[in-house]
Structures are given as C-alpha cells and as structure tokens.
PLY file of the C-alpha trace (Angstrom):
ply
format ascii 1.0
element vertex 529
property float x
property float y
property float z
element edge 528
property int vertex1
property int vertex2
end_header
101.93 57.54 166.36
98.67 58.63 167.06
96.64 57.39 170.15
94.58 54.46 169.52
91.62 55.39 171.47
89.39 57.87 170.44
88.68 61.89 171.67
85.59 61.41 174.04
82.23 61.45 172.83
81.46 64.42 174.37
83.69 66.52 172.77
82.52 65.93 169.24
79.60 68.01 170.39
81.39 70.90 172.19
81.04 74.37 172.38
83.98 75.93 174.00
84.01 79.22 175.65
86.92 80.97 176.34
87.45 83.20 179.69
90.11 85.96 180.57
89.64 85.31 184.36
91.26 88.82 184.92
88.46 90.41 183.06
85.15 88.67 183.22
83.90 89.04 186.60
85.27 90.60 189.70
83.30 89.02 192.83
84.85 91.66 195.56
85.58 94.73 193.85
88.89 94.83 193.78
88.64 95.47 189.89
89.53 91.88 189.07
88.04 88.73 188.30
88.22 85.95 190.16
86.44 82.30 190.63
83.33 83.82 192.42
82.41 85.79 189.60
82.81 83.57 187.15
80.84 80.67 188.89
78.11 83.35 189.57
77.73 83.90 186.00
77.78 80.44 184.82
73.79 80.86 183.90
74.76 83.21 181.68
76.69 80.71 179.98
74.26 77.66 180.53
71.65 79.68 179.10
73.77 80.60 176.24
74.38 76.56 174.94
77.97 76.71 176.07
79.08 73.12 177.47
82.72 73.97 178.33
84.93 76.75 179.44
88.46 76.87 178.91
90.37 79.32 181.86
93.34 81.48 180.69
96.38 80.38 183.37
94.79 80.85 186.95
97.98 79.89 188.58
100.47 81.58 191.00
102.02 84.38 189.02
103.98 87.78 188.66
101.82 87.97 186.28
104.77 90.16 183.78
102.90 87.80 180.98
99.15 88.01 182.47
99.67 84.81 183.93
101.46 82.47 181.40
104.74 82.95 183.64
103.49 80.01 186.12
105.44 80.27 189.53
103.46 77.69 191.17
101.72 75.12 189.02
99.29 73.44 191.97
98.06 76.87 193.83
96.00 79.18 192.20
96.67 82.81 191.82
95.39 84.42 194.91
94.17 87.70 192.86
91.52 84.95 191.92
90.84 82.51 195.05
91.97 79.52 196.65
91.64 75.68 195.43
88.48 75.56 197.47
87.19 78.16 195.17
88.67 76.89 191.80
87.26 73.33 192.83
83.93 75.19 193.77
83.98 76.98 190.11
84.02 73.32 188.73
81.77 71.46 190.50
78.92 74.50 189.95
79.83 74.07 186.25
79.26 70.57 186.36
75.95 70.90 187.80
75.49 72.98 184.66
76.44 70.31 182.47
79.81 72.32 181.71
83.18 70.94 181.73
85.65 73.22 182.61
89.48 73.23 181.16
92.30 74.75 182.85
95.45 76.59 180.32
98.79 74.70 180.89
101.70 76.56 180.54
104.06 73.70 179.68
106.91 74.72 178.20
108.22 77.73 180.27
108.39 78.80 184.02
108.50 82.11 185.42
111.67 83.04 186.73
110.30 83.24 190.20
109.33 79.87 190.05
111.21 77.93 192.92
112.61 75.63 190.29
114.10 78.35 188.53
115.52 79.82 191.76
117.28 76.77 192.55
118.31 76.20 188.90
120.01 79.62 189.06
122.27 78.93 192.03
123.35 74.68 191.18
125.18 74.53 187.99
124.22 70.29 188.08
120.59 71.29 187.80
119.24 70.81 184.15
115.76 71.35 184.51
116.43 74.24 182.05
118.65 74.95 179.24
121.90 76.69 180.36
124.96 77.42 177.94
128.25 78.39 179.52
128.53 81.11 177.11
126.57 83.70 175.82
124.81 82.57 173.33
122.48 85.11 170.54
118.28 85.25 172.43
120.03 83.70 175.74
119.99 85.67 179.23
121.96 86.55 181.81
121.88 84.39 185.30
120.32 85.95 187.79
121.91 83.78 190.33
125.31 82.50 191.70
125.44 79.96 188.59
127.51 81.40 185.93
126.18 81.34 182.05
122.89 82.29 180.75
119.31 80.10 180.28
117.48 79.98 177.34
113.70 82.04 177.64
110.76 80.89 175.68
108.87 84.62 174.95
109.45 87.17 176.89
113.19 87.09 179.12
111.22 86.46 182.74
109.61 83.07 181.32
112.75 80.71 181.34
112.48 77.65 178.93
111.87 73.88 180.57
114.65 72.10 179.51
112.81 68.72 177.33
116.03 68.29 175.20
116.80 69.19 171.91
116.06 66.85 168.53
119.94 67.72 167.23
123.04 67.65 168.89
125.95 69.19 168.34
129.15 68.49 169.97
129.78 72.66 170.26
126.63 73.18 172.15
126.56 71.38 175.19
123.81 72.58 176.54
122.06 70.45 173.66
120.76 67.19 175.96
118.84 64.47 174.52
115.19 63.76 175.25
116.09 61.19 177.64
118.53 62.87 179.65
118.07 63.53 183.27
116.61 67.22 183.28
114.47 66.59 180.23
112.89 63.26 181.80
111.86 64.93 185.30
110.64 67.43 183.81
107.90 65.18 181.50
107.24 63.43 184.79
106.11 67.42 186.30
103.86 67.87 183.78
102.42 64.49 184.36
102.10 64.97 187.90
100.42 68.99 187.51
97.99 67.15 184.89
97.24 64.68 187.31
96.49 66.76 190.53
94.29 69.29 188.52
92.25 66.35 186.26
91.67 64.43 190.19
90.38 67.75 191.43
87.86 67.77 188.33
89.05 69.84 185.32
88.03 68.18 182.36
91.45 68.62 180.43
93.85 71.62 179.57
94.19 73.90 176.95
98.52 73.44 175.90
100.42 76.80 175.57
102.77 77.14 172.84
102.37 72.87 172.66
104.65 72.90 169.66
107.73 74.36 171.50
108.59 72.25 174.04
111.42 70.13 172.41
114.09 72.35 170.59
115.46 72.24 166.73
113.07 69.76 166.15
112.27 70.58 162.67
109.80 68.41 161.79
108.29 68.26 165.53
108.79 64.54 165.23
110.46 64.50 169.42
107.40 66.88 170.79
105.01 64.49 169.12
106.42 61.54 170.73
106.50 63.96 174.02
102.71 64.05 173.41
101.71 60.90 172.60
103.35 59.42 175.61
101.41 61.53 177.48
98.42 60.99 175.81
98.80 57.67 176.24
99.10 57.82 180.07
95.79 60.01 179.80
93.80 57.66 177.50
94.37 55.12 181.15
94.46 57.11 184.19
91.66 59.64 182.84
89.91 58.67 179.35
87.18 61.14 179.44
89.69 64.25 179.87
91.01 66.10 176.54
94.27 68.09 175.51
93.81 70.71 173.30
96.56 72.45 171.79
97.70 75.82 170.41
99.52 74.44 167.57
97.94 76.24 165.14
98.81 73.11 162.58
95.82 70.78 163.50
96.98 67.83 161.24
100.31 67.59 163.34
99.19 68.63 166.47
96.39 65.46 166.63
98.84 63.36 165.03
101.20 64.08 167.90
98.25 63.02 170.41
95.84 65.72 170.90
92.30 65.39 171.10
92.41 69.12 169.23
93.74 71.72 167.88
92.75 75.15 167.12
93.36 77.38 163.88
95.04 80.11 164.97
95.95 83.43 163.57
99.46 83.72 164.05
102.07 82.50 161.69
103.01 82.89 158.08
100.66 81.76 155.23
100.70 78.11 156.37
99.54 78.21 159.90
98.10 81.85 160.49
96.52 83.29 156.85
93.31 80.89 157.05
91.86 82.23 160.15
92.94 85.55 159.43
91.71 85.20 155.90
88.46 84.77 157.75
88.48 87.45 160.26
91.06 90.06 160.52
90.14 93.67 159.12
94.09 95.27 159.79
92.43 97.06 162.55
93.68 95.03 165.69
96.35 93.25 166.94
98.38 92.61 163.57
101.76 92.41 162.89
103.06 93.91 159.17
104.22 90.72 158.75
100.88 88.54 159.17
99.04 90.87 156.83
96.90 89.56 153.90
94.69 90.89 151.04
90.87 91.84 152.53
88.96 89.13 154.53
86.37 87.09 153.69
84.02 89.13 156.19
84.44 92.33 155.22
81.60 94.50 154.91
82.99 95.57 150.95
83.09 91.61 149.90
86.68 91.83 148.19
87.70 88.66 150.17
87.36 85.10 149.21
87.30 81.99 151.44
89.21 79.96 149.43
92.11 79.67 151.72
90.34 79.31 154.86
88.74 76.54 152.48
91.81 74.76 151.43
93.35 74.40 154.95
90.11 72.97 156.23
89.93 70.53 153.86
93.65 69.60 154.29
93.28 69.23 157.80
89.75 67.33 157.79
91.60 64.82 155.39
94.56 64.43 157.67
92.41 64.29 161.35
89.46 62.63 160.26
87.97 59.97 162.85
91.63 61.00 164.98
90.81 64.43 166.65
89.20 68.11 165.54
89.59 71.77 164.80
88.20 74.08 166.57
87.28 77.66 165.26
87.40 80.59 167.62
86.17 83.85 167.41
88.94 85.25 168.90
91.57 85.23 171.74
93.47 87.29 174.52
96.51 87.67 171.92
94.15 88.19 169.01
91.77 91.08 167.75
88.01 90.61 168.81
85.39 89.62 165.69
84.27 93.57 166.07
86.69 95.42 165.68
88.03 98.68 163.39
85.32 98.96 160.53
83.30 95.90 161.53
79.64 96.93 163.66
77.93 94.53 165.11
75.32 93.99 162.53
78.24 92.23 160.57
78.79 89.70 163.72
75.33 87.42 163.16
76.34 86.07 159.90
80.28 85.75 161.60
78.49 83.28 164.34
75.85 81.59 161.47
79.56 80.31 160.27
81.12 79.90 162.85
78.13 77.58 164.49
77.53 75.67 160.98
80.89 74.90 159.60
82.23 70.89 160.95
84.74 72.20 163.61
84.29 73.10 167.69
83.43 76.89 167.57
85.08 78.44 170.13
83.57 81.99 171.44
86.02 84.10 173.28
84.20 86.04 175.98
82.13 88.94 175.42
82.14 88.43 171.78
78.70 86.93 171.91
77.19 90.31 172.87
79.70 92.22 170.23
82.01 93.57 172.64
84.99 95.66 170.76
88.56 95.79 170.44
89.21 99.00 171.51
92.58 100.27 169.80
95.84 102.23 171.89
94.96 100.73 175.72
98.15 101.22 177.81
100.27 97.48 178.59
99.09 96.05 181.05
101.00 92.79 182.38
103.17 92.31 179.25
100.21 92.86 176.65
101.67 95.22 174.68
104.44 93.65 172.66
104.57 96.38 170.27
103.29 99.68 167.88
101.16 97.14 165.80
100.24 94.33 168.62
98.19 95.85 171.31
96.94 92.85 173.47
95.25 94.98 175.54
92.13 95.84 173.44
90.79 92.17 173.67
91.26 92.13 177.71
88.62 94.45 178.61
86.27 93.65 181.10
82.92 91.85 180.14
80.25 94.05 179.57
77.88 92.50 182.09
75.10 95.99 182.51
74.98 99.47 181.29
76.82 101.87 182.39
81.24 103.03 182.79
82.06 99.89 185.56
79.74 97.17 183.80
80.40 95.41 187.70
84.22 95.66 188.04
85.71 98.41 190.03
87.80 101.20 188.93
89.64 101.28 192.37
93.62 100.16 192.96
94.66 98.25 191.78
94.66 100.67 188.60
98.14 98.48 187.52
95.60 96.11 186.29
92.39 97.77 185.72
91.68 98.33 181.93
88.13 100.40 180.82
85.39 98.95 179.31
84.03 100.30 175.90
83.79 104.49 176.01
80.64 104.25 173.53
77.91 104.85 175.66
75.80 102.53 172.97
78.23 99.60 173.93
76.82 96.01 174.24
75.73 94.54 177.66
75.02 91.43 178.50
71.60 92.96 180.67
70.26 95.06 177.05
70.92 91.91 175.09
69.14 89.26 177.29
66.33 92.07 177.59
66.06 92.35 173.45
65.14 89.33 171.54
66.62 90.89 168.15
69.92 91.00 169.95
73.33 89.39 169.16
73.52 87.70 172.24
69.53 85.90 171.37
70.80 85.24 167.72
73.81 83.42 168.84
72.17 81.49 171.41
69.51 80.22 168.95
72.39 79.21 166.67
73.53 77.11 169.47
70.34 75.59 169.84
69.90 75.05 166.00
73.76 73.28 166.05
72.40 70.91 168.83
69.17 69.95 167.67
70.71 69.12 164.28
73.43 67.52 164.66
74.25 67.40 160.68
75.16 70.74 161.56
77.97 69.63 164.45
81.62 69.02 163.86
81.31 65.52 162.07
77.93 66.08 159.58
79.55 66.22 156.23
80.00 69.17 154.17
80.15 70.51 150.31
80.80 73.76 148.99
78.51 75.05 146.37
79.30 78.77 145.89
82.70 80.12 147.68
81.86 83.36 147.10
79.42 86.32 148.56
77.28 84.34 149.12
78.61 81.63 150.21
76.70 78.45 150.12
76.94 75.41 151.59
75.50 71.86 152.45
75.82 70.01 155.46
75.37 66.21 155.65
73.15 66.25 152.45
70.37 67.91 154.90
70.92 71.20 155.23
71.39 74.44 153.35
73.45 77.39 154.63
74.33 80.67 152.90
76.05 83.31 154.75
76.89 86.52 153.40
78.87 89.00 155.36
79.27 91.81 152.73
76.64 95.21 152.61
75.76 93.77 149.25
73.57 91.48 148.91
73.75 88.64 146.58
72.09 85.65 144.90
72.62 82.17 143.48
70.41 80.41 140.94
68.90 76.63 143.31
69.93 73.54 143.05
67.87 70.44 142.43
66.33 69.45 145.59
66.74 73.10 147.18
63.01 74.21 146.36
61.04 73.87 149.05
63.79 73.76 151.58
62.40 74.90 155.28
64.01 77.60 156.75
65.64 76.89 160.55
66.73 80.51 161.21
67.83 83.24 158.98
67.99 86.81 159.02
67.74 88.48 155.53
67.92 85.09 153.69
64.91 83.31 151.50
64.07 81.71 148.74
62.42 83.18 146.07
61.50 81.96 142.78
64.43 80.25 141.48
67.36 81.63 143.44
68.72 81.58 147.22
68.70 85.31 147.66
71.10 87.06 150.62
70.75 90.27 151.67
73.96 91.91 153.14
74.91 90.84 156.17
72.79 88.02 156.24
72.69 84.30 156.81
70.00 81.72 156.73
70.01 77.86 157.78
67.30 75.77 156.07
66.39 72.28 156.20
65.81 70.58 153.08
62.85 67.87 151.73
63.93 64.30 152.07
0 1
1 2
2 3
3 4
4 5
5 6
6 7
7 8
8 9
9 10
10 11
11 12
12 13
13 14
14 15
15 16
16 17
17 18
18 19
19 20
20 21
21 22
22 23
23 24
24 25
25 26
26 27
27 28
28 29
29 30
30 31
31 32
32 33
33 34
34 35
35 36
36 37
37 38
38 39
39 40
40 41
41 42
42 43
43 44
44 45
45 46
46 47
47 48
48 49
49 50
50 51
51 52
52 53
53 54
54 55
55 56
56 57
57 58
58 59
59 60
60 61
61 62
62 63
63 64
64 65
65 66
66 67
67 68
68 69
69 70
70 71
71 72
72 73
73 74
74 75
75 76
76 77
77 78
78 79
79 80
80 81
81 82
82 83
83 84
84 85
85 86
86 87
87 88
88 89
89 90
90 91
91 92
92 93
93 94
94 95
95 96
96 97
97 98
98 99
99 100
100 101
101 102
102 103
103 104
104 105
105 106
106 107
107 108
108 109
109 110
110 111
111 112
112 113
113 114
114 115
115 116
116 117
117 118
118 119
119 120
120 121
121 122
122 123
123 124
124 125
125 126
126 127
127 128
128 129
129 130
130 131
131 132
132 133
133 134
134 135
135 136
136 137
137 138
138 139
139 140
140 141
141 142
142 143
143 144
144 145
145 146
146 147
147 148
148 149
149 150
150 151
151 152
152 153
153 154
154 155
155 156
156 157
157 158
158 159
159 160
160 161
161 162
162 163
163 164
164 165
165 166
166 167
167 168
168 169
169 170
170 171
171 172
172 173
173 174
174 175
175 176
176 177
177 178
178 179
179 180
180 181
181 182
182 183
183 184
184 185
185 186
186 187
187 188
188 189
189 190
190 191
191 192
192 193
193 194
194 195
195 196
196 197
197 198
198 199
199 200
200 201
201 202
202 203
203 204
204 205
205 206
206 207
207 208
208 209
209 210
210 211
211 212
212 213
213 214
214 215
215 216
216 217
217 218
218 219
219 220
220 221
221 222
222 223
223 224
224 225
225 226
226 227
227 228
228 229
229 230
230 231
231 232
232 233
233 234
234 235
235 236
236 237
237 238
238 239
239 240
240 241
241 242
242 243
243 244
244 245
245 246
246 247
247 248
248 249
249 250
250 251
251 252
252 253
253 254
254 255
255 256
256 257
257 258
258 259
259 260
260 261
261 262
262 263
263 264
264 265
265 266
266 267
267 268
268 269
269 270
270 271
271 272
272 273
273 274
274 275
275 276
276 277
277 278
278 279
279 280
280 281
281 282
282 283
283 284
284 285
285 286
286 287
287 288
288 289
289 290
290 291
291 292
292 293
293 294
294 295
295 296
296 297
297 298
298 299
299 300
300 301
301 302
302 303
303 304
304 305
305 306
306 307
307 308
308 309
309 310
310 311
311 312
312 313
313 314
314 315
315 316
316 317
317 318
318 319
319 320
320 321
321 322
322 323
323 324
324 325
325 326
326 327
327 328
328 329
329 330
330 331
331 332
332 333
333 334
334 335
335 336
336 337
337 338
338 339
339 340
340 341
341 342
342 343
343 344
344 345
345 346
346 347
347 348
348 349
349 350
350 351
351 352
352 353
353 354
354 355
355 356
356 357
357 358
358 359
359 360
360 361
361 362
362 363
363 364
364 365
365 366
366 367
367 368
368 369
369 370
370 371
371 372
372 373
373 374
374 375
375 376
376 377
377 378
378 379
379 380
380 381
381 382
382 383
383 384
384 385
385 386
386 387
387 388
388 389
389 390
390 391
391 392
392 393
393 394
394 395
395 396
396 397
397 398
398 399
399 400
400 401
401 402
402 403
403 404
404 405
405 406
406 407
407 408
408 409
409 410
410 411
411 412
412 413
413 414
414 415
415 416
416 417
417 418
418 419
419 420
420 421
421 422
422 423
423 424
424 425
425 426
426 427
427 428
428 429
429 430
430 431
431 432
432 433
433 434
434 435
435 436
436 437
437 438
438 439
439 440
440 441
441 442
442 443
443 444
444 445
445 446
446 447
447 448
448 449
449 450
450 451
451 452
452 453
453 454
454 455
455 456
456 457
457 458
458 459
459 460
460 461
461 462
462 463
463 464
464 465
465 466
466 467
467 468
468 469
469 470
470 471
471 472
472 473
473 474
474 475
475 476
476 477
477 478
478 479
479 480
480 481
481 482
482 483
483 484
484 485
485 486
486 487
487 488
488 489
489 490
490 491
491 492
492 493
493 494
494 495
495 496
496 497
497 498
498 499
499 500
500 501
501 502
502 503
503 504
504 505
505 506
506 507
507 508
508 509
509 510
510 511
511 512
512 513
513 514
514 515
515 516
516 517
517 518
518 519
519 520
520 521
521 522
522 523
523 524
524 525
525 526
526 527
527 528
C-alpha cells in the first residue's frame, strides 16, 4: 500500500546532483575528496541551478566496494572528515538553498562491521543469513561459528538478514519477516535514518532497495518493508525523501518511495530504456545489457520509442504517488561522453534531459563534458570485469586546467585515479570563463526549467515526432525539438506552432512552414496563447 501522504513539495521541483566524494574535491591534498572540498565548491553548484546533492556512502569503510561495504553506519569515513564536518557540509548547503542526501547502504554490511564480527563467532545471532551447510553463492565463516553467510555483491559485503518471502522446511536458514534477526535489523535502519535526518540530511538515496527481503518474487515483503518505513518517515520527518535504486519506478513508489530512478542495468524491462537513451557500447557495458544503436547517437539509427514506452508506463502507474528521475549517469555507469560521443553532442543530451517530466539527475562533472576514460586500473572493487570498468566514471572533477585539476597525485596512489590525458579536456575554470560553453548552456537550461515550470516534472507532455527530430509539447505551452544526430532534420508545423517564441536553442528555428534542426541541436520555444 502506498503512503497516503504525498512526496514534499519541494521535490517536484528538484534538480539532483550526484557526487563521488572520493573524486570531486580534495581539501588537504592527500589526493582525495573530502567534506571541505565539497562545501567549498558548493557555489559552483548554486550557481549552476542545482537544489540537492545526493553523497555516494561517506561512511566508515574498507572501502573493497568504494564505500558501499558500511562498517560503521553513524561515523563518517575519516578519509573524508568528521560529523562536525559532514554536519558543516549541510548546513553551508542549506544556506545555499540545497538539500543534501546521504546513500544508504541497507541491505549489506561489510564484513568488518562489528555486527558481522560478532555474528561470526555466536551461532544464536541472526542478524544475517547463515546456512549450516554450504550452500551454491554462500561463503565461508570467517569466525569460530561454523557454516557460511549469505553476501549481497561482492563476498566482503555480508547480506542483513530481513527474512525470506518463502520457506522451505530444507533451508533453515529461511526466517520469516518477523523473526527476531529480521525485526532488529528494520529497527537499525530506522534508528541510522533517524540520527542522520536529526543531524540535517534531507533523505537518502537506497542501495540495491529491491534486495533486501529474499525470494520475494514479486517484491510484495520489501514493499511492505518500505512502506512501514515510509510510514514512520511521513510522522517523525515529513519533509525528508527516500529515493531508490530500483530501477522499476512503478514498484519502487508503490512500495513507499518518494522516487525512483531509471537505471541502466537489467534486462530489457528495467535497464534497455535508459540505455536506449544513452549508451554508445563504449563504457561500462556488459554483453549481456547490449542493445541496437541509441537514440543519441551522432549517426541517428536509434529510436526513442522504448525509452518512450517505459515512461509512459511508469507515469501511468506513479502519477500524483511519487517520480522518476533521469540521470546522466552514475559511478557504476558510463559518463554521457564517452567512446564516439564529443561534447558538442552533450547540449541537446541536457535540452532532454532538463525538458522531459522527470527529476534530471546530473552526475558530477558531466555538466562540463568530462569523459569516461576507457582501461583505468581497479581501484576499490571498480573493476568487476573485461567489459565493466567502473573506474572511467570515478575520475576526479575537472575543477582548472592543467594534469592535477586540484587533487594531488601523492600516496595514497591505491586510490588516486588521473584526470582526462587530453590536454583540450573540460574544466570547470574554461567553462565558467566561456559563455558558449557546456557548463553556461546547461545552467541556462536550468534556469529555463525553473522559470517555466510547464517544463518541470509534472507539466504535461505529448509526443509529436519520435524520431530525429524529436518533437515534443509540454503542458500545451511549449515546443521542444531535440536532435542529437550530425544530420539535421525537419518537420512540417503544427497549427498553433507559427509564431512560437524561442526560449533557448542552439541550431533550431522556424522557418517557413517547418521546425527545422540542425545536427546536434535543440531548441525550447514558447508558444502564442
């Protein structure tokens, strides 16, 4: 059952900005981020349009998985500061008018967390899943207790034990929702959401939200997880927000979130929209997640159609409940430039992106153009693999000119990763300098998506040529065409289209009778009323 009370106002209007805290701004020099370089870069971001920031995991860590194997959920990684500097971070965001969002890891540990340790050496703890035997994708104990535990991704990041949907009598290790391990362990996550949300986060990003309760087929036990939390949330904090990486928005905001994001992972139901957006084969792409040629591709043999159909599917199904947001990118996921794809394709990528009725949500450094950059060595568990390389959408932000762009190539090297070899490589300092830039286009799109807010997440929308271009309407006001092939294209107006005003647009106009596109280009115009 879905929450009766609403997502907050505020988010309906969001622009969400995603940082790698490892690689966007190293205060000290140690060659890694930390809270003191993000929070003295948060102009960057107010000046940008950005209203809130979502933080990959920030929290103690071996950091084997970059910081998603959480050995301490209520202290901070030291590599990045202490509370006093996290709640510092917030309250100079605030000022800002940006709410900031911290990444919970809730469905695994690492297996240095203290409640693992002890789990490992009392056979009458359940607060993960032990079998007495061993059992196919279970691991060894490390400790006294005999038996192996059941991991979540990679072997160091033991599963939290929240039950199982089906039991069978041959699996003990199969405990309801309700038993004893399960039910402390819903209270934890309760209590971590509680301590971080009094200290001022505005809400959490949910790792891998769809995985906490196991063999549930239909994800009917993890909604009910959900909701119950949500429920607690809508009283004790209504203005925070859960956002989830689902990747199925329909279920994830029936199960309680206030969002969910399309996501690139997955088989043709959950990952082929995004990627049927986006993804160019030359990134981080499994054989097995491939599709024909995207829809912005420079040689226009894509089509948008099933980006289109999953929209519409989930728009029906979370209307007036919760939203999708749209990213750019992630940590796991190739950047928006990246193999073929210059940054002259990347303004018509953001004139969608900043249009279409979902939260757009602009991984760092992809606002100036920044690039995957293919065959980096792993570095904390990002390379999973010959054809997933993490690594090339870690790289440090490209804050000035030059080989360091302000983090420092000294130890620790374990961590360090290079910025961009091209010597022609965006920077955030070149951009702000050049009004033509990437970085001034996309901020103006911001602007443009606030001042009109027909153009925000809840204006409506209809489709008039899904093609190159395409061509679209939002809430009966305003006309959009985006083309993101070399070619450019046309299509014939529509009644009340002559005479439309143009907003912004670069290499779009109206001329005669037709809406005329050249490659690459997009154009936002208001029409007559």
């Amino acid at each position: 059952m879905t929450s009766s009370r609403p997502a907050p106002d505020w988010l309906a209007d969001a622009v969400l900005y995603q940082i790698y805290p490892q690689s966007f701004a190293d205060s000290n020099g140690d060659g890694i981020g930390d809270f003191a370089g993000i929070t003295e870069h948060l102009d960057h971001l107010a000046w940008l349009g950005v209203d809130t920031v979502w933080l990959n995991p920030c929290f103690a860590s071996p950091f084997r998985d970059a910081g998603y194997d959480v050995s301490d959920y209520l202290t901070p990684a030291p590599r990045y500061g202490r509370t006093e500097d996290l709640v510092a971070l917030v309250e100079a965001a605030r000022r800002r008018g940006i709410r900031v969002l911290l990444d919970l890891v809730a469905g695994h540990t690492s297996d240095r967390h203290p409640w693992f340790l002890a789990s490992a050496e009392d056979p009458s703890d359940h607060r993960y899943i032990w079998s007495d035997r061993q059992v196919d994708g279970f691991v060894a104990s490390p400790g006294s207790r005999p038996g192996w535990y059941r991991p979540n991704f990679f072997d160091c990041q033991p599963a939290l034990n929240f039950g199982y949907a089906r039991s069978r009598s041959e699996e003990p290790w199969r405990q309801p929702v309700d038993a004893e391990g399960p039910l402390a362990n819903r209270a934890a996550l309760r209590g971590i959401m509680a301590h971080w949300l009094g200290l001022g986060v505005a809400g959490f990003r949910v790792d891998m939200a769809y995985s906490l309760v196991k063999d549930d087929p239909e994800k009917a036990e993890t909604a009910r997880l959900w909701t119950e939390l949500r429920a607690w949330l809508d009283r004790a904090h209504p203005e925070a927000v859960l956002l989830a990486e689902w990747g199925e928005p329909a279920a994830a905001v029936a199960a309680g979130f206030h969002a969910d994001f399309f996501l690139h992972f997955g088989g043709a139901d959950h990952g082929l929209p995004l990627r049927s957006l986006w993804n160019n084969g030359g990134g981080t792409v499994e054989e097995f997640w491939q599709q024909g040629p995207c829809f912005f591709d420079a040689e226009g043999l894509g089509t948008p159609q099933p980006f289109l159909d999953a929209w519409r599917s989930a728009a029906e199904l979370t209307g007036g409940s919760g939203h999708i947001v749209l990213p750019t990118a992630n940590h796991d996921f190739s950047r928006l430039a990246t193999g073929p794809r210059g940054e002259e394709q990347l303004a018509a990528a953001f004139a969608f992106l900043l249009t279409w009725p979902t939260l757009p949500a602009v991984y760092y450094g992809d606002e100036i153009g920044m690039r995957y950059l293919p065959g980096l060595p792993d570095v904390e568990g990002s390379v999973l693999g010959p054809r997933y390389n993490r690594a090339g959408s870690r790289t440090p932000m490209q804050w000035t000119p030059g080989p360091g762009a302000g983090f420092s190539t000294a130890p620790p090297e374990r961590f360090y990763l290079p910025v961009d070899p091209d010597p022609r490589r965006p920077d955030v300092l070149s951009q702000r300098a050049d009004p033509t830039s990437l970085l001034h286009t996309v901020r103006r799109l911001i602007a443009l998506r606030r001042a009109h807010p027909g153009l925000g997440s809840s204006g409506g929308l209809e489709v008039h040529n899904a093609g190159y271009p395409l061509v679209y309407t939002r809430a009966g006001r305003y006309l959009v065409v985006v083309n993101p092939r070399r070619e450019p294209g046309a299509v014939r107006l529509a009644d009340g289209w002559a005479g439309a005003r143009p907003l912004e647009a670069q290499g779009a106009r109206l001329v005669g009778g037709e809406l005329r596109a050249d490659g690459f280009s997009y154009g936002v115009f208001e029409l007559r009323s």
